[in-house]
N, C-alpha and C positions, 0 to 999 in steps of 0.2 A: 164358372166352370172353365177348367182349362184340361189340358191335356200337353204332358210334359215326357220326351225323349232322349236322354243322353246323346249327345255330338256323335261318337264313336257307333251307337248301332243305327241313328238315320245315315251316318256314311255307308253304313253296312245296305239296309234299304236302296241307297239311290242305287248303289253298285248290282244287286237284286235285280233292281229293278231296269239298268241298264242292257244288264247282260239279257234278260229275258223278252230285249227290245226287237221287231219289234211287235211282241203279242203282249198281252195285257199280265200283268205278274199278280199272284194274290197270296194272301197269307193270314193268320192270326195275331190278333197284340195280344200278348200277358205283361202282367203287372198287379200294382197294386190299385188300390180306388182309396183315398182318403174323404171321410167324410166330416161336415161339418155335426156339430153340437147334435141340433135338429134333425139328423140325420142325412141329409141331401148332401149328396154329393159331389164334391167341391172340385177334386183334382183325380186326371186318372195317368198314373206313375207307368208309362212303358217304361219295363228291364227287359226283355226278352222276345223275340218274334219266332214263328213256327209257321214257315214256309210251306204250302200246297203247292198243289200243280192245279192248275187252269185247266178244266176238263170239258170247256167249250169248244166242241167238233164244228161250229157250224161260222161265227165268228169271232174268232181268241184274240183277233189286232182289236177288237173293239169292244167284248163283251169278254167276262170272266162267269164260272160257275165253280161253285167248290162242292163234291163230292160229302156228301151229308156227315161219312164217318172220319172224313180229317175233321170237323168239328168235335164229335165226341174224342180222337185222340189227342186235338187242340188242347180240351178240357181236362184229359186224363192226365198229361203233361204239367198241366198249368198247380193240378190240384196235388202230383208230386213233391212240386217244388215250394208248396205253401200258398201259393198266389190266383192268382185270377184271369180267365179272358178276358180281355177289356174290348175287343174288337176284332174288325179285318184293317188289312190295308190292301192295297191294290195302285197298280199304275196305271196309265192314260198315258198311250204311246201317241205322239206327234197332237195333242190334245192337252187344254187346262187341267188344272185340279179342280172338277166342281161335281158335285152331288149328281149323277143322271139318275132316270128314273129306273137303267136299271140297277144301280146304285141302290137307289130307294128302296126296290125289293128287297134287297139283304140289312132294309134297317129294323132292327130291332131295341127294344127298349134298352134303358142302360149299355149300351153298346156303339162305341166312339169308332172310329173312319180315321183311315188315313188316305188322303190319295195322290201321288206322286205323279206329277208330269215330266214326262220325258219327249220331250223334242229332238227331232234329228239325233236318237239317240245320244242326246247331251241334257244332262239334267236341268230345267228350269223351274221349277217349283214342287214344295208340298204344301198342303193345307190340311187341318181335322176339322173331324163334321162328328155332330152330336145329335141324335136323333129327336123330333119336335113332333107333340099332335096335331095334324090339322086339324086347324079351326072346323072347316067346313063337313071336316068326316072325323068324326073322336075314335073310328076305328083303325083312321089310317096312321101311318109316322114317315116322315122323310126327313133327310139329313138338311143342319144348316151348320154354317161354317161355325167355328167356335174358337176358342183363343188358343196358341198352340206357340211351348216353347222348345226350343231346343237348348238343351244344357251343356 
């Protein structure tokens, strides 16, 4: 599994993601999903991102919430254009790019992560995350990192 974004729209993300430093930024992937023979799917194609607003009143430097109907207009958008949601992305202001659990809450099945670190408002990393069932609960799913290129 990989997960693959044109050069020119993660410059777009970091700069996103900059500017809306320093509270937590979120947003939607679309693209495509290529799948293998078997059906499982192999690669998910970010073309295009569909920015929210972070509607966490309570803390937005550390926690993101999206608004339940920018998802269904995510999807209305996406299924315009031919293609697919593939995920959210989000940043982590003066923090790594790793999975939290409140992260975890917004994982969902077939649904790939981006999370962007931005330090001292100065970009230091992304990473994607692909959602896995825990072993220990086959009800739950949390994100783990996953292979991630930029083109």
């Amino acid at each position: 599994m990989v997960v693959t974004i044109p050069n020119e729209l993660n410059q777009k993300l970091i700069k996103i993601c900059k500017d809306g430093f320093p509270y937590e930024v979120c947003g939607y992937l679309l693209g495509e999903v290529d799948r293998a023979a078997d059906g499982l799917i192999t690669t998910y194609s970010i073309t295009e991102i569909f920015p929210v607003k972070n509607i966490n009143e309570v803390n937005p430097k550390r926690m993101f919430n999206i608004n339940p109907l920018d998802f269904v207009k995510a999807e209305e958008a996406a299924k315009k254009k031919s293609i697919s949601l593939l995920g959210v992305y989000h940043s982590h202001p003066d923090e790594d790019s790793y999975a939290s659990s409140t992260d975890n809450a917004y994982c969902q099945i077939d649904m790939c992560a981006l999370i962007y670190s931005i330090k001292q408002n100065k970009f230091n990393e992304v990473k994607a995350f692909m959602p896995k069932i825990d072993k220990n609960n086959k009800d739950s799913l949390f994100f783990e990192e996953t292979k991630f290129k930029i083109l």
